[in-house]
C-alpha positions in Angstrom: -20.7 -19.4 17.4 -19.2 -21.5 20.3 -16.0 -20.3 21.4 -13.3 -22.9 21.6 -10.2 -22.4 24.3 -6.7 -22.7 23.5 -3.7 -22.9 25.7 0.0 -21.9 25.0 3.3 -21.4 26.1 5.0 -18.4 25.1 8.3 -16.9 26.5 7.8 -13.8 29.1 9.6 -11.5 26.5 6.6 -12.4 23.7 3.9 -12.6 26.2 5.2 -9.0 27.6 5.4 -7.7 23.8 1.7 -9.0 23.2 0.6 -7.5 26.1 2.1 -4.0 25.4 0.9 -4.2 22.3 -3.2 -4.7 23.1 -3.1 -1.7 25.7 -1.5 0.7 22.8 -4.1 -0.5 20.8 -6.5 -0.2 23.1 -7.6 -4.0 22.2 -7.4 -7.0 24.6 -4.9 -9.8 23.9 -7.4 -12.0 22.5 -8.9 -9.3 19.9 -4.8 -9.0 19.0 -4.2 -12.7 18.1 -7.6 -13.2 16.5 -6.7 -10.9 14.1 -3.5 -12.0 13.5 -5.3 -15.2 12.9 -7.6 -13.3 10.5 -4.5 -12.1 8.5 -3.3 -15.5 7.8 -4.0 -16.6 4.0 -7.1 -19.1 3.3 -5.2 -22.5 2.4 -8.5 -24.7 1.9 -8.9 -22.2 -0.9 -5.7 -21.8 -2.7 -5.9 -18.0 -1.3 -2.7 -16.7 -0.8 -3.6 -12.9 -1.9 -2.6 -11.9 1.9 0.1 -9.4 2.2 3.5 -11.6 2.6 5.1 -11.7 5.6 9.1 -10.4 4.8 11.4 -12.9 4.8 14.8 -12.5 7.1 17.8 -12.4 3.9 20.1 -14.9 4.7 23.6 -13.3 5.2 
């Protein structure tokens, strides 16, 4: 598999979240968002059996 890089800005409160996040996981940020990637439905395939996302009620 040949690893492809990816570049992006985020504001410091995310980035600081994201971070916080991998070291009480124990995982590194990388390992977070690949999963997160992971959990995302399969399009090409019509898949959307993935565990919606809740939606904000408008109020």
């Amino acid at each position: 598999m040949k690893n492809k890089q990816l570049r992006l800005r985020m504001s410091d409160r995310r980035f600081s979240r994201l971070q916080k996040y991998a070291a009480y996981a124990d995982k590194t940020m990388t390992q977070v968002i690949d999963e997160l990637i992971d959990s995302l439905p399969n399009i090409e395939n019509g898949d959307s059996s993935s565990t919606p996302r809740p939606v904000k009620p408008m109020v």
